[in-house]
CHARMM-style PDB file with segment names, atoms N, HN, CA, C and O in Angstrom:
ATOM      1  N   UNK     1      -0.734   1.998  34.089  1.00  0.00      PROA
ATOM      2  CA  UNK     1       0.237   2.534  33.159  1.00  0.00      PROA
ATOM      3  C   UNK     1      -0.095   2.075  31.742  1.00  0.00      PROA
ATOM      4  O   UNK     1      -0.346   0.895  31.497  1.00  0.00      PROA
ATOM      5  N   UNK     2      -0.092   2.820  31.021  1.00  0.00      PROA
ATOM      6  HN  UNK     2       0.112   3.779  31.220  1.00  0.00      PROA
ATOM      7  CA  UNK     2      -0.240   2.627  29.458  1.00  0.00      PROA
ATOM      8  C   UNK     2       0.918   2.824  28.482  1.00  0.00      PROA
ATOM      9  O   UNK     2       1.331   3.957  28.727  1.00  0.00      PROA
ATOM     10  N   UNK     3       1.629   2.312  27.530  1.00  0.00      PROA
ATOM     11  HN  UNK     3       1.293   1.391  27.331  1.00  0.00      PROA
ATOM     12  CA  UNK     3       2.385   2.577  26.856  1.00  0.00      PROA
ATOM     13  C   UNK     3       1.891   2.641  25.862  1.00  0.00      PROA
ATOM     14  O   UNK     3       1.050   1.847  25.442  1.00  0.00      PROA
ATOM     15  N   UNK     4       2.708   4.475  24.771  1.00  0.00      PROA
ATOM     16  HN  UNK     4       3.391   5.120  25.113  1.00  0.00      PROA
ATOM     17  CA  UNK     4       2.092   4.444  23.837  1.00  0.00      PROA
ATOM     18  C   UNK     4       2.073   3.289  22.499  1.00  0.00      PROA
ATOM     19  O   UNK     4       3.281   3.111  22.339  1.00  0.00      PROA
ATOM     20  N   UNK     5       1.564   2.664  21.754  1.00  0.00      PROA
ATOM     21  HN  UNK     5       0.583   2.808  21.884  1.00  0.00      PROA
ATOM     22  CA  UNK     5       1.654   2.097  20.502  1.00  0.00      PROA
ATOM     23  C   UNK     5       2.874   2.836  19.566  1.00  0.00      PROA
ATOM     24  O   UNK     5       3.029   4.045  19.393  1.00  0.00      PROA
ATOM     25  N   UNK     6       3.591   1.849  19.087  1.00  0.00      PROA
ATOM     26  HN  UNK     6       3.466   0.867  19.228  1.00  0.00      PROA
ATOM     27  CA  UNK     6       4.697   2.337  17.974  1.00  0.00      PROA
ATOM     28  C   UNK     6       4.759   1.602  17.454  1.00  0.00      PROA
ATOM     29  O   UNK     6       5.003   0.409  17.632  1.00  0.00      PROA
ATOM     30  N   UNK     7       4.379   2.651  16.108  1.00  0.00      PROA
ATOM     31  HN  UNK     7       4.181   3.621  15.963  1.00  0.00      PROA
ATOM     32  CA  UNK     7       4.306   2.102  14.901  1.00  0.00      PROA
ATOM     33  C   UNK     7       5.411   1.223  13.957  1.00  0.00      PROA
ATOM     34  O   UNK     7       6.526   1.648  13.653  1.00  0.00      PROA
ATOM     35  N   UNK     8       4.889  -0.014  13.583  1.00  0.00      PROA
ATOM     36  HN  UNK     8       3.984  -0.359  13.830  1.00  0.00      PROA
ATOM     37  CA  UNK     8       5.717  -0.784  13.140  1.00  0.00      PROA
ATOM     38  C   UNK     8       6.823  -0.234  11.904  1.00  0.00      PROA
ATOM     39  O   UNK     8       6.420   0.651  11.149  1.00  0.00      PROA
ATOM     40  N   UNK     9       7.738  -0.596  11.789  1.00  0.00      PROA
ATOM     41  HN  UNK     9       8.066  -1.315  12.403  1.00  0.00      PROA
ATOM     42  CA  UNK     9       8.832   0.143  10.730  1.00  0.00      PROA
ATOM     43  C   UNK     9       9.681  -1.228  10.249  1.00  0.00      PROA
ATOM     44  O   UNK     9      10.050  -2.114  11.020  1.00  0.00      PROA
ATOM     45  N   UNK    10       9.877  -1.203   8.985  1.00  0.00      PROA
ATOM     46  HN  UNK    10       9.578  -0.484   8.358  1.00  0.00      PROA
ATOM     47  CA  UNK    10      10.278  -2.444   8.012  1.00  0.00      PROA
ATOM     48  C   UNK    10      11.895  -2.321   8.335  1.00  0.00      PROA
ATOM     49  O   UNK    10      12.434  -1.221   8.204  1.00  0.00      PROA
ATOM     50  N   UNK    11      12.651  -3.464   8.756  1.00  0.00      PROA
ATOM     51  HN  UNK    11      12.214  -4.357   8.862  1.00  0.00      PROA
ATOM     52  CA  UNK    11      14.003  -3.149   8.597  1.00  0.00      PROA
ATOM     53  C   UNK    11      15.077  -2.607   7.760  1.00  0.00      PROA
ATOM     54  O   UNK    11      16.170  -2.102   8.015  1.00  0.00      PROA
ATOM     55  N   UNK    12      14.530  -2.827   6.849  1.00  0.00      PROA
ATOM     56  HN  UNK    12      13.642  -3.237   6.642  1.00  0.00      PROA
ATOM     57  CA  UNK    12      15.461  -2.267   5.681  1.00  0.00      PROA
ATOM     58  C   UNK    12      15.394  -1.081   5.210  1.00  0.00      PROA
ATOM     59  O   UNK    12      15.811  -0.784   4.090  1.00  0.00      PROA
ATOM     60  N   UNK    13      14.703  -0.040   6.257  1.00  0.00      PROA
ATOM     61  HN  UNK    13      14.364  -0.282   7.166  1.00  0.00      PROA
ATOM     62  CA  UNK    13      15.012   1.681   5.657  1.00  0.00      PROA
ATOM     63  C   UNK    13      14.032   2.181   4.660  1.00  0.00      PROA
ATOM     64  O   UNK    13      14.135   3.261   4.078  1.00  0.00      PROA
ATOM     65  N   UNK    14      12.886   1.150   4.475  1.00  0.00      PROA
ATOM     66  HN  UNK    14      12.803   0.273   4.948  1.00  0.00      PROA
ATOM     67  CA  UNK    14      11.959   1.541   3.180  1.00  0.00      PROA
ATOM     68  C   UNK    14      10.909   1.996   3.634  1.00  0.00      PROA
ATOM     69  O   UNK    14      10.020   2.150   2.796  1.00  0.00      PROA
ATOM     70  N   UNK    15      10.580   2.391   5.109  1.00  0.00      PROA
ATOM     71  HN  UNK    15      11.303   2.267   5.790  1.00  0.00      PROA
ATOM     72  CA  UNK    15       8.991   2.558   5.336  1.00  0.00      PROA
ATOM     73  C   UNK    15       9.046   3.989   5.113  1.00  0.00      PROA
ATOM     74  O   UNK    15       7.925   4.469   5.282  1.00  0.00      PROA
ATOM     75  N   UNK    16       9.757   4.701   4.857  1.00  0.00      PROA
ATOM     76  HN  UNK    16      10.667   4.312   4.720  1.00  0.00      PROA
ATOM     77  CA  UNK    16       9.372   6.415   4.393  1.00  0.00      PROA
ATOM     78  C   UNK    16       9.385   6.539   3.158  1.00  0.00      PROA
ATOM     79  O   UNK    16       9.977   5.764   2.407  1.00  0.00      PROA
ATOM     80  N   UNK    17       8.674   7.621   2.765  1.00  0.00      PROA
ATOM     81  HN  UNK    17       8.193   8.250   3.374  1.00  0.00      PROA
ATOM     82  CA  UNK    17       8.335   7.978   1.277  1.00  0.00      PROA
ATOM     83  C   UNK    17       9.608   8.843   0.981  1.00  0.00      PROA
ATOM     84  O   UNK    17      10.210   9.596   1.746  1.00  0.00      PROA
ATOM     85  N   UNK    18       9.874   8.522  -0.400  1.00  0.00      PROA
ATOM     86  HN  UNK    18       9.385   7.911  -1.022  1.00  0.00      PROA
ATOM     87  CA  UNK    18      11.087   8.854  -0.817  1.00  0.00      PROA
ATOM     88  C   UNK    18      10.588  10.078  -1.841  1.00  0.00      PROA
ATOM     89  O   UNK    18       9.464  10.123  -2.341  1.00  0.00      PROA
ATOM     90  N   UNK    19      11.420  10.850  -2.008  1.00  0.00      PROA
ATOM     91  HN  UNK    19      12.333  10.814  -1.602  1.00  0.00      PROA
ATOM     92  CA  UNK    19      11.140  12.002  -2.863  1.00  0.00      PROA
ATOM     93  C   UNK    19      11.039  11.670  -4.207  1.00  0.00      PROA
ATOM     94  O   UNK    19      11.061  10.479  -4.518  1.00  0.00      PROA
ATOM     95  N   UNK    20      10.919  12.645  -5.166  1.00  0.00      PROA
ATOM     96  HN  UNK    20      10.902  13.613  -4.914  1.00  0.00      PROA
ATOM     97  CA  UNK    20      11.021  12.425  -6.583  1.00  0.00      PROA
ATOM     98  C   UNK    20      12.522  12.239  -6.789  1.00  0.00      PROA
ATOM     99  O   UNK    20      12.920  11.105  -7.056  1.00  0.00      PROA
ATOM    100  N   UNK    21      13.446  13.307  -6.683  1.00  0.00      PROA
ATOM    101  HN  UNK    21      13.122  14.228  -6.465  1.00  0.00      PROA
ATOM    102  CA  UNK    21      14.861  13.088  -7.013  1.00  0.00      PROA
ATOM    103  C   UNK    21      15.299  11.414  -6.510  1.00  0.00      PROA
ATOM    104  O   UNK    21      15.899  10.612  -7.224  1.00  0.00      PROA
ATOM    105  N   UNK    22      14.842  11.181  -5.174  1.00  0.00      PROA
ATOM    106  HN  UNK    22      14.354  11.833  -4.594  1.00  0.00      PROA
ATOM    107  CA  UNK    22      15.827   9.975  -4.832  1.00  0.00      PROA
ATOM    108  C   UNK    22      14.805   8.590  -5.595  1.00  0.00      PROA
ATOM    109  O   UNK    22      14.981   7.373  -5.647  1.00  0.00      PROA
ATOM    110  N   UNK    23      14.108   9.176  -5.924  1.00  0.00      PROA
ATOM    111  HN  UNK    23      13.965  10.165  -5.882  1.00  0.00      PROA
ATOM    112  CA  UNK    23      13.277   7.996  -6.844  1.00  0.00      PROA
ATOM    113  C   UNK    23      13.910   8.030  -8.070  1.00  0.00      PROA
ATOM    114  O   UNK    23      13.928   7.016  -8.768  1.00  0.00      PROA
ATOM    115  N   UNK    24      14.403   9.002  -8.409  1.00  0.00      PROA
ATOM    116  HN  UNK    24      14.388   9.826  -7.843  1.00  0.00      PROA
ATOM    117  CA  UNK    24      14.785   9.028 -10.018  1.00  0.00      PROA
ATOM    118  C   UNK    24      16.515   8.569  -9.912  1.00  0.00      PROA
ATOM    119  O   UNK    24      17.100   7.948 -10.799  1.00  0.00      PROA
ATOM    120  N   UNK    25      16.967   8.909  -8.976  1.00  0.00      PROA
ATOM    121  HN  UNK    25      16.491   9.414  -8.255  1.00  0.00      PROA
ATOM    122  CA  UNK    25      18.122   8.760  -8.717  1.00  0.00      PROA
ATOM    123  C   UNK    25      18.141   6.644  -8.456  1.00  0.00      PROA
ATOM    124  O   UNK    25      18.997   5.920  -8.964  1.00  0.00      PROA
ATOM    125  N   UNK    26      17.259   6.266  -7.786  1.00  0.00      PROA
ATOM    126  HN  UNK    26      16.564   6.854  -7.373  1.00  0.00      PROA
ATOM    127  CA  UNK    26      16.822   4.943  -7.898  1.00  0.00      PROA
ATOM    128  C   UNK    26      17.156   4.240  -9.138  1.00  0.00      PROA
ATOM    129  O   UNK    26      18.096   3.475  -9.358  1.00  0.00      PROA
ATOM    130  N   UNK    27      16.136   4.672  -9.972  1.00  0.00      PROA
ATOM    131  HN  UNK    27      15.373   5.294  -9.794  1.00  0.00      PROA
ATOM    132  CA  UNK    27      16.281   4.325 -11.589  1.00  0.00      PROA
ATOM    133  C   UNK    27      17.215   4.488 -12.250  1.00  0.00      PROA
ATOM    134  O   UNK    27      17.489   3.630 -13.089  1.00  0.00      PROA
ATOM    135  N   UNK    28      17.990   5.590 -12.109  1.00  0.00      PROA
ATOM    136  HN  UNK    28      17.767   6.287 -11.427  1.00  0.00      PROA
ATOM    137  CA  UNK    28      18.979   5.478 -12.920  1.00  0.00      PROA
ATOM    138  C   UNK    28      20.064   4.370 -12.533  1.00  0.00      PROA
ATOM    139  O   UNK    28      20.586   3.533 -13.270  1.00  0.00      PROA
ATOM    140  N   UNK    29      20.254   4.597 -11.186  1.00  0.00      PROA
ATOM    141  HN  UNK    29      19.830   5.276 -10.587  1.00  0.00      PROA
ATOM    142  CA  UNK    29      21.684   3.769 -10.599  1.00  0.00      PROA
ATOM    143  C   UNK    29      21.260   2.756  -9.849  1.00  0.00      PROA
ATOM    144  O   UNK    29      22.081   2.280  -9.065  1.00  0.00      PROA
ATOM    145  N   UNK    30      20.208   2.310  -9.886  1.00  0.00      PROA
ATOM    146  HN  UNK    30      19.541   2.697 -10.523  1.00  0.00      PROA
ATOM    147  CA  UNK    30      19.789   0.863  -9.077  1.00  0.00      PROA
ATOM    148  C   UNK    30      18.499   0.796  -9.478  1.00  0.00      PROA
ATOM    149  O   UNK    30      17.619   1.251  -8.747  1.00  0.00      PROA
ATOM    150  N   UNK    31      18.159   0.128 -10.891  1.00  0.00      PROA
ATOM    151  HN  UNK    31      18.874  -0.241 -11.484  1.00  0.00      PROA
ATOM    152  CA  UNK    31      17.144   0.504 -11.264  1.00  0.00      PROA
ATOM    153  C   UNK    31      17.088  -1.714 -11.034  1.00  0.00      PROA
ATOM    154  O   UNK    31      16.608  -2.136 -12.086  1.00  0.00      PROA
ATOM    155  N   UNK    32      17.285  -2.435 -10.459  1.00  0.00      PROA
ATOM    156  HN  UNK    32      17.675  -2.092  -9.605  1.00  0.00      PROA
ATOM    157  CA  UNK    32      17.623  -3.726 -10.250  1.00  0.00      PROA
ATOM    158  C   UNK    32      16.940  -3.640  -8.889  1.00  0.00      PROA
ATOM    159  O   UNK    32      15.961  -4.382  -8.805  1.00  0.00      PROA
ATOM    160  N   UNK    33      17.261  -2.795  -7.619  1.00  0.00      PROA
ATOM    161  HN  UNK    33      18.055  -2.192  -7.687  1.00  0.00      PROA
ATOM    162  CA  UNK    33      16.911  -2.823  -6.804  1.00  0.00      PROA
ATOM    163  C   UNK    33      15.598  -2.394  -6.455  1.00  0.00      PROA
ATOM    164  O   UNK    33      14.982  -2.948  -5.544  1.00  0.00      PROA
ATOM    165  N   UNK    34      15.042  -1.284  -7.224  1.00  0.00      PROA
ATOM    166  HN  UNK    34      15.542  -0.834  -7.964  1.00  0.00      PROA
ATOM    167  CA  UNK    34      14.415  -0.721  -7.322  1.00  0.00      PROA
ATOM    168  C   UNK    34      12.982  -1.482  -7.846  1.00  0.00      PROA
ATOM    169  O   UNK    34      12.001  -1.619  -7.114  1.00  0.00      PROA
ATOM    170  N   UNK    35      13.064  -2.009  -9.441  1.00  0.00      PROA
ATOM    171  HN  UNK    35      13.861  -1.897 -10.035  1.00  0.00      PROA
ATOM    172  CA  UNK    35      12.571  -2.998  -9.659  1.00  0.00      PROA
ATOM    173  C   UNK    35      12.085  -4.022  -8.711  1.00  0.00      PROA
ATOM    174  O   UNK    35      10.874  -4.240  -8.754  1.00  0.00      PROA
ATOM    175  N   UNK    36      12.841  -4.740  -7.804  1.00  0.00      PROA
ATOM    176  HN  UNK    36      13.825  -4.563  -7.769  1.00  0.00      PROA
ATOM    177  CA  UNK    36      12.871  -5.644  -6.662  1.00  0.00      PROA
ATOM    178  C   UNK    36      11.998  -5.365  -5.779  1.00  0.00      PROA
ATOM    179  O   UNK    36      11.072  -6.126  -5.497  1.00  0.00      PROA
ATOM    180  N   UNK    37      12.192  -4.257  -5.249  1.00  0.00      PROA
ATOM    181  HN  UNK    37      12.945  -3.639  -5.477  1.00  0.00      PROA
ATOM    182  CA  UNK    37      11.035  -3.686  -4.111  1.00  0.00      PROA
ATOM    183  C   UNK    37       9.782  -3.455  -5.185  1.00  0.00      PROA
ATOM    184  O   UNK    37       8.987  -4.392  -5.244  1.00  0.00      PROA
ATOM    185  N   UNK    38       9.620  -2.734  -5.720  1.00  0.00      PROA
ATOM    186  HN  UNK    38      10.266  -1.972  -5.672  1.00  0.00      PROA
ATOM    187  CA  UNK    38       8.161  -2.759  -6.373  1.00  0.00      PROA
ATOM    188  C   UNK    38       7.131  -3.972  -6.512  1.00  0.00      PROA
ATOM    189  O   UNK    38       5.923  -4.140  -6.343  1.00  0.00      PROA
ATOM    190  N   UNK    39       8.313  -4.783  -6.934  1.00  0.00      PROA
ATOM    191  HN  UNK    39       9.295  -4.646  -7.071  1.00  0.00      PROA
ATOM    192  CA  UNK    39       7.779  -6.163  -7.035  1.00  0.00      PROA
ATOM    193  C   UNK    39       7.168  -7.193  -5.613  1.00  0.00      PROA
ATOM    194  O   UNK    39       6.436  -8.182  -5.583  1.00  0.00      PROA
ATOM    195  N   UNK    40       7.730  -6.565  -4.752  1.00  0.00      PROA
ATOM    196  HN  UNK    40       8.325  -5.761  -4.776  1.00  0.00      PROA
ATOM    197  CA  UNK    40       7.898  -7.250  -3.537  1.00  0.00      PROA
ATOM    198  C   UNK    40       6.320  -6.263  -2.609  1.00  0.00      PROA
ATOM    199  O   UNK    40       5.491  -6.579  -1.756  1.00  0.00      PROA
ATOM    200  N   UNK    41       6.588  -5.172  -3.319  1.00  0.00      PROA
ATOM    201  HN  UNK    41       7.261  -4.916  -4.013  1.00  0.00      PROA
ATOM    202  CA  UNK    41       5.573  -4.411  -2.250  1.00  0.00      PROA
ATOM    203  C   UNK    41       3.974  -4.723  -3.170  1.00  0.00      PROA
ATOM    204  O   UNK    41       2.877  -4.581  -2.629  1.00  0.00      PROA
ATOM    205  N   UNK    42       4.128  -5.088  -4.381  1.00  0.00      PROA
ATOM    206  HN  UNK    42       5.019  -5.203  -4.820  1.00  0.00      PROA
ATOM    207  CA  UNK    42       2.791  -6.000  -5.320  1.00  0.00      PROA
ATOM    208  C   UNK    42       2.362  -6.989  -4.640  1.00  0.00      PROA
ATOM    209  O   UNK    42       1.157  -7.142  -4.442  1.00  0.00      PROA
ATOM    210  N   UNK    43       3.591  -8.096  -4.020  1.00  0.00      PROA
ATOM    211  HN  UNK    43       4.570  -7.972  -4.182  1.00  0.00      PROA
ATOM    212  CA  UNK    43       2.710  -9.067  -3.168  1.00  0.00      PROA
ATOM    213  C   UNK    43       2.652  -8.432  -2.099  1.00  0.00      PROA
ATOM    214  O   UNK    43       2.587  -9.264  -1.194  1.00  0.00      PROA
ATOM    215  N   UNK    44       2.640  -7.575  -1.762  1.00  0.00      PROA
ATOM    216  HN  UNK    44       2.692  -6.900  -2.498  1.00  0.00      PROA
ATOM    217  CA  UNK    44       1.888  -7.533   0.206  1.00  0.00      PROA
ATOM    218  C   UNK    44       0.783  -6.989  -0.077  1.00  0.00      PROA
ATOM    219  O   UNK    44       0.142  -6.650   0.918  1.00  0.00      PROA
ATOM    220  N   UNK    45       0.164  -6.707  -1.371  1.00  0.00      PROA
ATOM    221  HN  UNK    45       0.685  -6.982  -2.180  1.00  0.00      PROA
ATOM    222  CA  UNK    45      -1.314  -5.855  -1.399  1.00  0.00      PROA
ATOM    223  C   UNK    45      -1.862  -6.815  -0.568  1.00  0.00      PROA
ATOM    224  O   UNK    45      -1.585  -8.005  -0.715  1.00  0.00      PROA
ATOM    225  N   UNK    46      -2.707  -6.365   0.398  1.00  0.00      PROA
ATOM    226  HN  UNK    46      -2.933  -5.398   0.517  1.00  0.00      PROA
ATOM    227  CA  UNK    46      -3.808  -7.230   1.057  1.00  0.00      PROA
ATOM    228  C   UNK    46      -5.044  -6.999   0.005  1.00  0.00      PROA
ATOM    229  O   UNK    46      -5.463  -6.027  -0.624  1.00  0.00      PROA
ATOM    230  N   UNK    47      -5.511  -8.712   0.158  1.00  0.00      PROA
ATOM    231  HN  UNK    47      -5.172  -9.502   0.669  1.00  0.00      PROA
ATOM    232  CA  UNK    47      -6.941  -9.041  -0.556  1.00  0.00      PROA
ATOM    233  C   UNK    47      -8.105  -7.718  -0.294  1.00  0.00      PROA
ATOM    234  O   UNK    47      -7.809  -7.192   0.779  1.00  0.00      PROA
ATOM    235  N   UNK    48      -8.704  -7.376  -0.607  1.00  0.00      PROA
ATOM    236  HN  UNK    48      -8.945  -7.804  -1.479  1.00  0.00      PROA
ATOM    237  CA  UNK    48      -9.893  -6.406  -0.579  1.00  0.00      PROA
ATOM    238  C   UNK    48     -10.767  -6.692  -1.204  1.00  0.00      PROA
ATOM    239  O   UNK    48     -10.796  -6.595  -2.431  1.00  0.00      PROA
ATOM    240  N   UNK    49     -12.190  -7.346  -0.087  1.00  0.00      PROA
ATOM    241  HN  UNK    49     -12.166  -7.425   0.910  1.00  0.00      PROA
ATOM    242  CA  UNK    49     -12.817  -8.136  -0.846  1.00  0.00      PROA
ATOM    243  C   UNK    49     -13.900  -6.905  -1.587  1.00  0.00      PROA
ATOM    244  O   UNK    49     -14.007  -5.799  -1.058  1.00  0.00      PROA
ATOM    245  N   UNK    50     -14.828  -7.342  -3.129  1.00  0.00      PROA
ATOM    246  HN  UNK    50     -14.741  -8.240  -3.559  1.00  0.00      PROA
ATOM    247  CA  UNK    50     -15.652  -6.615  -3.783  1.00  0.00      PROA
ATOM    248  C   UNK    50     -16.439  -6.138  -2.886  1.00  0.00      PROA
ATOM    249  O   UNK    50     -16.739  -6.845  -1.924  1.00  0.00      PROA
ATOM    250  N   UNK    51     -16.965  -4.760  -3.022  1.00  0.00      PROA
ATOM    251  HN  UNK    51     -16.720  -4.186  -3.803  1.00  0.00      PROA
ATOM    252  CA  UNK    51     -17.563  -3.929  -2.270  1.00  0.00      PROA
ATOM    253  C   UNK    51     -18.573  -3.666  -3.839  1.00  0.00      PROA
ATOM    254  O   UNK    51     -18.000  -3.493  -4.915  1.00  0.00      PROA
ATOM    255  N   UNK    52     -20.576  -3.679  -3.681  1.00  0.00      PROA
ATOM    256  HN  UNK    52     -21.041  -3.820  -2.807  1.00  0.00      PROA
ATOM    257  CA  UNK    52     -21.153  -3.375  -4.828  1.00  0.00      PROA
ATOM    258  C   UNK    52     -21.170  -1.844  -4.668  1.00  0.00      PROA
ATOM    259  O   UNK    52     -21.358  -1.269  -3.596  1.00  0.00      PROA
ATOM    260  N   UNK    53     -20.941  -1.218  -5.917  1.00  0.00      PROA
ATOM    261  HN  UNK    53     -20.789  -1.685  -6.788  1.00  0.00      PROA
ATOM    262  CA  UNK    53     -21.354   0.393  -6.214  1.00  0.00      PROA
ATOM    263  C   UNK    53     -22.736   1.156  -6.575  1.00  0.00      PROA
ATOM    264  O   UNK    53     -23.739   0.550  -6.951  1.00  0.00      PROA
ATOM    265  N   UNK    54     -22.710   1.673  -6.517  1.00  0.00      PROA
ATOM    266  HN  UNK    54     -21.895   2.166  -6.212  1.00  0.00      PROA
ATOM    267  CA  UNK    54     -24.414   2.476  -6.438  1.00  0.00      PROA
ATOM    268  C   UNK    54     -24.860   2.577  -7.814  1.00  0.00      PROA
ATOM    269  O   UNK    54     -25.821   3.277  -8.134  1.00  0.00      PROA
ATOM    270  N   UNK    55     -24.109   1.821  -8.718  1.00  0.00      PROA
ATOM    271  HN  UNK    55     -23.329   1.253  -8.459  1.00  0.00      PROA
ATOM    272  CA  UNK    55     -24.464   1.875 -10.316  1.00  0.00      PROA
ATOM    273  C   UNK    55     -25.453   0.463 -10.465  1.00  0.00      PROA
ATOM    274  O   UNK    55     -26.599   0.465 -10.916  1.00  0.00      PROA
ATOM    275  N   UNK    56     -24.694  -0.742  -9.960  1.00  0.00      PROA
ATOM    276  HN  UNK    56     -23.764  -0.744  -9.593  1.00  0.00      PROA
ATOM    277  CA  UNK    56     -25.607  -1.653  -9.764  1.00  0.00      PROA
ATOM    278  C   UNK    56     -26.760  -2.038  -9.450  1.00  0.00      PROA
ATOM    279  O   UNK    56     -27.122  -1.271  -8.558  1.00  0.00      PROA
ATOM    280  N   UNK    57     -27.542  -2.763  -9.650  1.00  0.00      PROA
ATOM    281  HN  UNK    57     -27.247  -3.386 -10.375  1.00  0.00      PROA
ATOM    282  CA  UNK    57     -29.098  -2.833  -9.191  1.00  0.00      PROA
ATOM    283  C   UNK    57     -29.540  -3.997  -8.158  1.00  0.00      PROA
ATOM    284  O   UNK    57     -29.490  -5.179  -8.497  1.00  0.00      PROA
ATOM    285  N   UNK    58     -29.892  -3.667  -7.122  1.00  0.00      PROA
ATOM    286  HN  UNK    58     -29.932  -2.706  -6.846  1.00  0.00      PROA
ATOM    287  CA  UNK    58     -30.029  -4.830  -6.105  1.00  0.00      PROA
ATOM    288  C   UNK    58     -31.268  -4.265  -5.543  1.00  0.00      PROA
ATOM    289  O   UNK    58     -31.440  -3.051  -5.647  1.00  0.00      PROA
ATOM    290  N   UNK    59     -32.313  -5.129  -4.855  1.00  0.00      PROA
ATOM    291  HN  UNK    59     -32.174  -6.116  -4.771  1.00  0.00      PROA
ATOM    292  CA  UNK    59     -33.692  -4.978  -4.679  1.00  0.00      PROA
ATOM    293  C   UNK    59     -33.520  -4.269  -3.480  1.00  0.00      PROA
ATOM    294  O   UNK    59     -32.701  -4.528  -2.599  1.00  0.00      PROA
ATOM    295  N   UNK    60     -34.541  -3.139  -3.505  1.00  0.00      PROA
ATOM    296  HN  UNK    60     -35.207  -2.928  -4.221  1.00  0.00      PROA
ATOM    297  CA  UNK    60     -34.386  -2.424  -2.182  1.00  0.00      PROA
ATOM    298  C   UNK    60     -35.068  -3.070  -0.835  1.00  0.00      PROA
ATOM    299  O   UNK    60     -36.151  -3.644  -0.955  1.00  0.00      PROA
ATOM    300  N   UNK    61     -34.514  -2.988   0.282  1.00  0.00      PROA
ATOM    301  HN  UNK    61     -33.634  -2.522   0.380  1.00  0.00      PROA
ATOM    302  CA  UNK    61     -35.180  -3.384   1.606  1.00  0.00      PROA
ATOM    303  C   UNK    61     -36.494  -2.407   2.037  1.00  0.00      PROA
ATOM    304  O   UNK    61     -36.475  -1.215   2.344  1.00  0.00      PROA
ATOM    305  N   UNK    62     -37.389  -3.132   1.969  1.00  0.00      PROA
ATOM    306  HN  UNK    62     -37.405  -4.100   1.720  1.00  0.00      PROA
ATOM    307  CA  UNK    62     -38.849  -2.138   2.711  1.00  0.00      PROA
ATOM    308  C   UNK    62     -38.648  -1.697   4.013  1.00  0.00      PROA
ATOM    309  O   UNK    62     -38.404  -2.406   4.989  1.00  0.00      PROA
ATOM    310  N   UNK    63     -38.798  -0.126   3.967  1.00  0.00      PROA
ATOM    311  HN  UNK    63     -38.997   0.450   3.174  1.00  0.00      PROA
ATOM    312  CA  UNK    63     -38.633   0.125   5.846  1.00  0.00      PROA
ATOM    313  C   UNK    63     -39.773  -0.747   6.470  1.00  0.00      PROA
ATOM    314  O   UNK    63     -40.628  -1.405   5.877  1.00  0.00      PROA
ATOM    315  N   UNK    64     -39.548  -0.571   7.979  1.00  0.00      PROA
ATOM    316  HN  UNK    64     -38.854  -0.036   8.460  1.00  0.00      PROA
ATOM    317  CA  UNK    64     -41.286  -1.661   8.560  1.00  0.00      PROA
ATOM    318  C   UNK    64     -42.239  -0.555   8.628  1.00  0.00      PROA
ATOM    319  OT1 UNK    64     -43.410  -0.768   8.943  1.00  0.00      PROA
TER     320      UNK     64
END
């Protein structure tokens, strides 16, 4: 028997994307709360370590 995986969901009602209106509606009338979460969802960025880009110059590997 396998059970499917379900996806984790934040208690407080925030894991869905909110529209434009109820975002703006945010700002106007709970622009405190609003503020709060932004701030809060800045620290959960996970670290992502430097990845080099193809602009850079690094010595190429010889095929054998």
């Amino acid at each position: 028997m396998t059970s499917a995986a379900k996806p984790i969901q934040e208690p407080d009602g925030w894991d869905e994307e909110i529209s434009e209106e109820e975002l703006q509606f945010l700002a106007e009338c709970m622009p405190e709360q609003l503020a709060a979460k932004a701030a809060e969802l800045e620290q959960d960025l996970p670290e992502i370590p430097r990845v080099p880009n193809l602009s850079e110059k690094r010595p190429l590997r010889r095929a054998a």
